[in-house]
TORKOL-4160 file (C-alpha; in steps of 0.2 Angstrom, whole numbers, padded with zeros to 4 digits, m for minus):
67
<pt num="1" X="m0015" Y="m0012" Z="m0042"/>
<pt num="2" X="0001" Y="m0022" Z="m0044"/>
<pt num="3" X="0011" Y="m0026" Z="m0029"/>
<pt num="4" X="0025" Y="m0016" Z="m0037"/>
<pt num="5" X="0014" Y="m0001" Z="m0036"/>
<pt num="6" X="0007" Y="m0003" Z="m0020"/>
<pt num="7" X="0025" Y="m0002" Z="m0014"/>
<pt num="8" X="0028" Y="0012" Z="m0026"/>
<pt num="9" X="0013" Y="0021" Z="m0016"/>
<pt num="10" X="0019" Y="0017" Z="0002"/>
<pt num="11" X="0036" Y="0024" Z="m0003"/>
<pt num="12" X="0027" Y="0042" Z="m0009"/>
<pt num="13" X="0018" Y="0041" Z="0005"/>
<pt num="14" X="0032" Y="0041" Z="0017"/>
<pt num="15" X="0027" Y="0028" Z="0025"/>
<pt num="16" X="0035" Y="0013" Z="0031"/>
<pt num="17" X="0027" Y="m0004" Z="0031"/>
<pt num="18" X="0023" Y="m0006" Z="0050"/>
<pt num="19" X="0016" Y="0015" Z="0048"/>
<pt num="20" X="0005" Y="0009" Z="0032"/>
<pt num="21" X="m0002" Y="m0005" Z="0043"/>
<pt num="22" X="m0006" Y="0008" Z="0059"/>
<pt num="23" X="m0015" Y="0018" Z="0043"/>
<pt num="24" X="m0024" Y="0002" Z="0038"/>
<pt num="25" X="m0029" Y="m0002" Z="0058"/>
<pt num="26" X="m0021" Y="m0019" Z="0053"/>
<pt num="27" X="m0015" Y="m0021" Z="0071"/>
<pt num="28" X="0002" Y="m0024" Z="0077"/>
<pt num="29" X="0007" Y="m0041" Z="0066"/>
<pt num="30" X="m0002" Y="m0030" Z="0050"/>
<pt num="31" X="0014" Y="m0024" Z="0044"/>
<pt num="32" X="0019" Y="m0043" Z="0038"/>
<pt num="33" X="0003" Y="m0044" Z="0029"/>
<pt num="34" X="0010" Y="m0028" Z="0018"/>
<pt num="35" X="0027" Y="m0038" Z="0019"/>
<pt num="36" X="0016" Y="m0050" Z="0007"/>
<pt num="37" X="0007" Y="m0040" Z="m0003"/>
<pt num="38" X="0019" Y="m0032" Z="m0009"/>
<pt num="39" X="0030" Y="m0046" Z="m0015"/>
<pt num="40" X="0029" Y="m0053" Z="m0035"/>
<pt num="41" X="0015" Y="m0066" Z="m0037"/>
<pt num="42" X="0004" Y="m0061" Z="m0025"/>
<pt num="43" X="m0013" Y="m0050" Z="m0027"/>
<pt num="44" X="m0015" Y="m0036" Z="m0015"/>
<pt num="45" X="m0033" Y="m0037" Z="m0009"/>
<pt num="46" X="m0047" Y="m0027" Z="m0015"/>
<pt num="47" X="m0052" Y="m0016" Z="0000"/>
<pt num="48" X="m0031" Y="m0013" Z="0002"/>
<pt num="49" X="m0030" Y="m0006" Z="m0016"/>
<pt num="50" X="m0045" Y="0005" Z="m0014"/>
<pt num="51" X="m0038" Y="0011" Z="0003"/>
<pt num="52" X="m0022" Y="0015" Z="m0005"/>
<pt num="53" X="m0030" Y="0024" Z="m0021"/>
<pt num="54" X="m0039" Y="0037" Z="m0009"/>
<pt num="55" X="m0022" Y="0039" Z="0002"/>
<pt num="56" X="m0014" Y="0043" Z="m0016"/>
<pt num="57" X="m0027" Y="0054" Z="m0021"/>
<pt num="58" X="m0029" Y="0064" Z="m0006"/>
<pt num="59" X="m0010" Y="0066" Z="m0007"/>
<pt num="60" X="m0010" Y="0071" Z="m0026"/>
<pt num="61" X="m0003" Y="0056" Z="m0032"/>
<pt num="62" X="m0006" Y="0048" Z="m0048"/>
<pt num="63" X="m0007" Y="0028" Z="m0046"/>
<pt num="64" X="m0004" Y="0028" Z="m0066"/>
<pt num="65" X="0014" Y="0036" Z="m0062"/>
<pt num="66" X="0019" Y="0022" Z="m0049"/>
<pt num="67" X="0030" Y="0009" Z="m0052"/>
């Protein structure tokens, strides 16, 4: 998952990125780590895309048709 998409997916969500980290139980800093990932150049981590794939698929999102 490309950082561009995982952005794409927070957006369909509805979630902004201090909500996604609460949803990740990332802990009150947790929102600068999305800040990261989802900036050009940079992987987001394994067990982040994952997380965000079953969020997508419980909501009826394709990650294909993101960004």
């Amino acid at each position: 998952m490309t950082p561009a998409q995982f952005k794409a997916g927070r957006h369909a969500l509805g979630l902004s990125q201090h909500a996604m980290a609460r949803e990740l139980n990332m802990g009150t800093p947790g929102w600068q780590s999305i800040l990261r990932w989802e900036k050009d150049g940079t992987t987001v981590p394994g067990p982040a895309q994952v997380a965000m794939r079953f969020m997508l698929r419980d909501a009826g999102v394709e990650v294909e048709n993101l960004a």
